[in-house]
N, C-alpha and C positions, 0 to 999 in steps of 0.2 A: 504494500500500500504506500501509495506516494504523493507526494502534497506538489501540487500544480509549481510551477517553478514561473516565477513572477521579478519583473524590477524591483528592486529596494528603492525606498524612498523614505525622506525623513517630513512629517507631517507638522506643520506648527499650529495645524486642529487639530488638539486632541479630544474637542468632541466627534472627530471623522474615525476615531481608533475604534468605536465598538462598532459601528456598522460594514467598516472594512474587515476588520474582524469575523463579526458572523458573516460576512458573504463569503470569507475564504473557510468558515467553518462547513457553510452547507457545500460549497463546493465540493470540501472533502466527501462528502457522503456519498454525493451524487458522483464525483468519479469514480470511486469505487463500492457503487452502487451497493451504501450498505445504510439498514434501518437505522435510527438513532434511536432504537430502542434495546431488549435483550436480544443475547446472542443464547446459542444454545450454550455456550460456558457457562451466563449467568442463570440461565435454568439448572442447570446441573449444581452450581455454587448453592443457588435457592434450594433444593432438595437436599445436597450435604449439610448445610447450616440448620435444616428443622429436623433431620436426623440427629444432630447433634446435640437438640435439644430433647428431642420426644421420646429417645432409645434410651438413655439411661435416664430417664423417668419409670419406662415403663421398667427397665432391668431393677429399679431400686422398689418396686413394687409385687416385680411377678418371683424374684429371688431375698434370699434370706442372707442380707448381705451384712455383715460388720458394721459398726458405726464408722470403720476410719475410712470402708470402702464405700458408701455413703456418701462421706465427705466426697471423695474422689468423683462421685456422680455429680451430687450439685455443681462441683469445681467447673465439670465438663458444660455444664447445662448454664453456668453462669457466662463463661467464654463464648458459649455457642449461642445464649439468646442476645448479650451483645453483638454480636455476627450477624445476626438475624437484622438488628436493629440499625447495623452502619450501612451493611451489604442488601437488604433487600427489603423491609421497610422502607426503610429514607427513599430508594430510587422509585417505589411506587405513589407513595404521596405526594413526591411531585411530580407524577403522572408520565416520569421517566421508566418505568420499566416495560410497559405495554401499551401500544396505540391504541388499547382498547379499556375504556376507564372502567368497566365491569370487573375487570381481570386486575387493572391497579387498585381499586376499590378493596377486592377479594384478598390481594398479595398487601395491600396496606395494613391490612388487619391483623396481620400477624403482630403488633403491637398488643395487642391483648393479650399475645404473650410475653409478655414485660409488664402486664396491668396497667399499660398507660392508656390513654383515650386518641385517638384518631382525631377527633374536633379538635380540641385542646390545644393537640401537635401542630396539626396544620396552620393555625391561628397565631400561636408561640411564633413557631420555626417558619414558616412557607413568608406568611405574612411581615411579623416584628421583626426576624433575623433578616431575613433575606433582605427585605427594603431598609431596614434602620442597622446594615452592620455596623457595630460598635459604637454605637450612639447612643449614650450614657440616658438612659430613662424612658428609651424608646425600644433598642433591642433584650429581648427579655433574658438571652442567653448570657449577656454578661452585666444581668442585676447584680447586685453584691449580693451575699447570701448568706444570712447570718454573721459568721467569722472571716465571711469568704469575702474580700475587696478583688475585683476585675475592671473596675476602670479608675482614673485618675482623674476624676473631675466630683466624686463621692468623698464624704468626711471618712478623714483619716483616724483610725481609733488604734489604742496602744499599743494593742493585742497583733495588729494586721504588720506588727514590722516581723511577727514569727509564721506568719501562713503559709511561707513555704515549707516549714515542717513538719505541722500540721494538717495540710492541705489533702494527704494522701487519707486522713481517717474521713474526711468531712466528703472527699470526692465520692468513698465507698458507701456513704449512706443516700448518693441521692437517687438511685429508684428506690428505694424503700419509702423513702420518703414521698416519691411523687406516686405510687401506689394509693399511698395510705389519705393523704391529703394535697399535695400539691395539685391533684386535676381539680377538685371539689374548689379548692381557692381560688385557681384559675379562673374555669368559669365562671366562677361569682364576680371576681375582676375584671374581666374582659366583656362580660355584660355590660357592667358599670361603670365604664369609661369607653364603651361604643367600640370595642376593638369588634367583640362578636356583633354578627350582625340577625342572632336571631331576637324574637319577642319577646316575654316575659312569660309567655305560657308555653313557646316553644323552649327557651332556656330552662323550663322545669323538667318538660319531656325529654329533652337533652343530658339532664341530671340524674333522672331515673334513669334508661337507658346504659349509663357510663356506670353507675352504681349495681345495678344487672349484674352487666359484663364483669363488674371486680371481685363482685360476690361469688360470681363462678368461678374468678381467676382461682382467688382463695381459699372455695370452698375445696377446687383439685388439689390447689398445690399444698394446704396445710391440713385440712377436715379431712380427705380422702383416704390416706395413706394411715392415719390413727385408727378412723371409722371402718375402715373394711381392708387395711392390711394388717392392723396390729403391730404396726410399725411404732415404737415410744415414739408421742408426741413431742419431746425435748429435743428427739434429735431431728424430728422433722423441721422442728422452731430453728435450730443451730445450721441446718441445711438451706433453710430456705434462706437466711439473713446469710451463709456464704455465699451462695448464690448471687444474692442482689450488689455483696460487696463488690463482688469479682467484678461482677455487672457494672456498678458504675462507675471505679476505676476506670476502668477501662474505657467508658462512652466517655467520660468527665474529657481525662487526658486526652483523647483523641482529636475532640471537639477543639479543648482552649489550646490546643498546639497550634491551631490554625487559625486563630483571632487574638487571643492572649500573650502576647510574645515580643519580642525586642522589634523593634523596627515598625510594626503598625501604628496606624493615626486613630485617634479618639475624636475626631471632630465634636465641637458642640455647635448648634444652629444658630443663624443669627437674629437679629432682631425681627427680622421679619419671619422667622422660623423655619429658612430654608438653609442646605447646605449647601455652599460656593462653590461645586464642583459637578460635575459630568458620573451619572450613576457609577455607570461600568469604572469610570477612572477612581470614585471612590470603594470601588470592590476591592481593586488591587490595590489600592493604601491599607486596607482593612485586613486582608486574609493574604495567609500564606501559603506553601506548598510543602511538605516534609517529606523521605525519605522519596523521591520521585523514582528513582530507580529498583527499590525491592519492590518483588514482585510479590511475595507472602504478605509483607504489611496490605500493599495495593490491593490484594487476594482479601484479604480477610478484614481490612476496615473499609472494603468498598467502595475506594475511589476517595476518599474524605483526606486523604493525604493529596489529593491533587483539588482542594479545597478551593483553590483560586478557577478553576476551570467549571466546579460545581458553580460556585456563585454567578458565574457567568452565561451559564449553560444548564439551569437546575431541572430541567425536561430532557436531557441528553442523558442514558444511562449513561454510570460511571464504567463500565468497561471499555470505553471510548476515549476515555480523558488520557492517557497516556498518548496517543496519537494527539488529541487535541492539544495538549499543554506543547507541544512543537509548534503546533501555528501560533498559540498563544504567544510562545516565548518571542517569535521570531517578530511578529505584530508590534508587541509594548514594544520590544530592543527601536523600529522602525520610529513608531510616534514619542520616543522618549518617555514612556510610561514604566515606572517601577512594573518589577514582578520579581516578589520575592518567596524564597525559596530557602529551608536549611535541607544540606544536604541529606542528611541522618535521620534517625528515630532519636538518640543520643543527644544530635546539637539540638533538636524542637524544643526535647525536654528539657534540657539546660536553660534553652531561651524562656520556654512559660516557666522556671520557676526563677530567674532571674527577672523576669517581667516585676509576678509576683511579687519577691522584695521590694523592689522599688514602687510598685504601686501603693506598698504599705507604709514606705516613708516620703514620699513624695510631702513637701512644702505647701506645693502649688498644683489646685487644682485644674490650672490651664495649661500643666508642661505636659509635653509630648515624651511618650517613651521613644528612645533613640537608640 
């Protein structure tokens, strides 16, 4: 597969950088006459990733296994509904994994296996993130959270100059947490300030619904295995909360590697409450790229290390972005637009918890991480 060969030229519109851009993106498609949706890889990725979560469930169910081999199940189920959730979730709710919205509809759902809400998601992430990234009160992904400071324009409190050591307990509790209560807040918040756009009797129907679904999440994964395997209850309590740790470790880290990190811009809006720049050119101030080159990471957190190509393209499956992030790179180099990129898994992480520090003592809530 090969990217049309073109004059270089250097652009001093850099609002002409996204539209030349996507015209060299569809190009690619169209020469080498491929869907910008899944490939049979990412069908096949979709099937190993919900095996990895439904097989040792049922093995921790249908066999009489040890508590430590137990442990070992959840471990897999925690890894794997993360998986689930970078790799083939995300590309369905935004309507990236199948031209057929029946089918991304059905594969979105698999969120329910993590007990999170679908509505929720899409309104959070498709909507707040995607249009306000890193825009301190607008994007929901880098609210502060608790102990947790992620942008530099929020009050600096005492505690936040140690988060980078701490960071790893608080990242492993948030689907548990967003389980338990974060969707329930959610919608009541995003009612309340017009984010949702349903009514007040559609947002109840909307609550029961989400409530449903979590009651059955919980009733399989914590009632079931007491109630009719005779499984001890404590260790299914101790499995399920490994599981969710693992789980969000992992989603947490993956995520602020690719917004939270040295070299992005925090803009705040100005008076007139817009931001002085070109969307697309504020993507690529905002989000970065990590390890571009492993193909396991790329494999298993679904493209979200090529995170500057997702923001730009969030309807393109991410099995695509590795050929994409070539046009892209070549494009910014063209209109002098950043695109930034750590090469590693290694340097991201250093960079988000270098971030980190500094966000915790920053003076000034108008300095920019550099």
């Amino acid at each position: 597969m090969k990217i049309k060969a073109r004059v270089k030229f250097i652009s001093q519109d850099k609002t002409q950088f996204f539209p030349v851009l996507k015209q060299r993106v569809d190009e690619y498609f169209e020469t080498n006459k491929l869907s910008k949706h899944a490939n049979a890889s990412m069908v096949f990725k979709t099937f190993i990733l919900l095996a990895g979560y439904i097989v040792p469930f049922i093995c921790l169910l249908q066999f009489q296994v040890s508590f430590p081999e137990s442990l070992l199940l959840w471990t897999i189920m925690g890894i794997s509904v993360a998986g689930i959730g970078m790799s083939v979730m995300h590309d369905a709710n935004h309507s990236a994994y199948s031209s057929n919205e029946k089918i991304n509809s059905l594969v979105g759902h698999t969120l329910n296996l993590a007990g999170g809400s679908v509505f929720n998601w899409k309104l959070q992430h498709n909507i707040l993130h995607h249009t306000y990234t890193n825009i301190s009160g607008m994007d929901e992904d880098i609210q502060d959270r608790l102990v947790l400071k992620f942008s530099p324009h929020s009050k600096v409190k005492w505690y936040h100059k140690f988060q980078p050591f701490y960071v790893f307990f608080f990242y492993g509790m948030l689907t548990a947490y967003w389980v338990f209560l974060k969707d329930l807040i959610q919608i009541y918040q995003f009612s309340k300030n017009g984010v949702s756009p349903l009514s007040k009797k559609e947002t109840i129907l909307a609550i029961v619904k989400m409530s449903f679904f979590k009651l059955i999440y919980l009733f399989v994964l914590l009632v079931m295995p007491t109630l009719f395997f005779n499984i001890p209850f404590y260790q299914v309590l101790i499995g399920f909360f490994l599981m969710h740790f693992i789980e969000g470790v992992i989603l947490s880290f993956v995520f602020q590697m690719a917004h939270t990190v040295e070299g992005t811009t925090h803009p705040l809006p100005n008076e007139s409450n817009t931001i002085e720049n070109d969307w697309a050119i504020h993507q690529m101030n905002t989000t970065v790229d990590f390890s571009p080159k492993s193909k396991l990471i790329s494999w298993y957190v679904g493209g979200l290390n090529f995170q500057v190509e997702h923001h730009l393209f969030p309807r393109i499956c991410h099995v695509h972005y590795p050929e994409i992030a070539k046009i892209v790179k070549q494009t910014a180099g063209e209109f002098g637009v950043p695109y930034l990129v750590n090469d590693t898994f290694f340097k991201a992480l250093k960079s988000h918890l270098a971030a980190l520090k500094k966000f915790g003592t920053l003076p000034s809530a108008n300095e920019v991480i550099v």
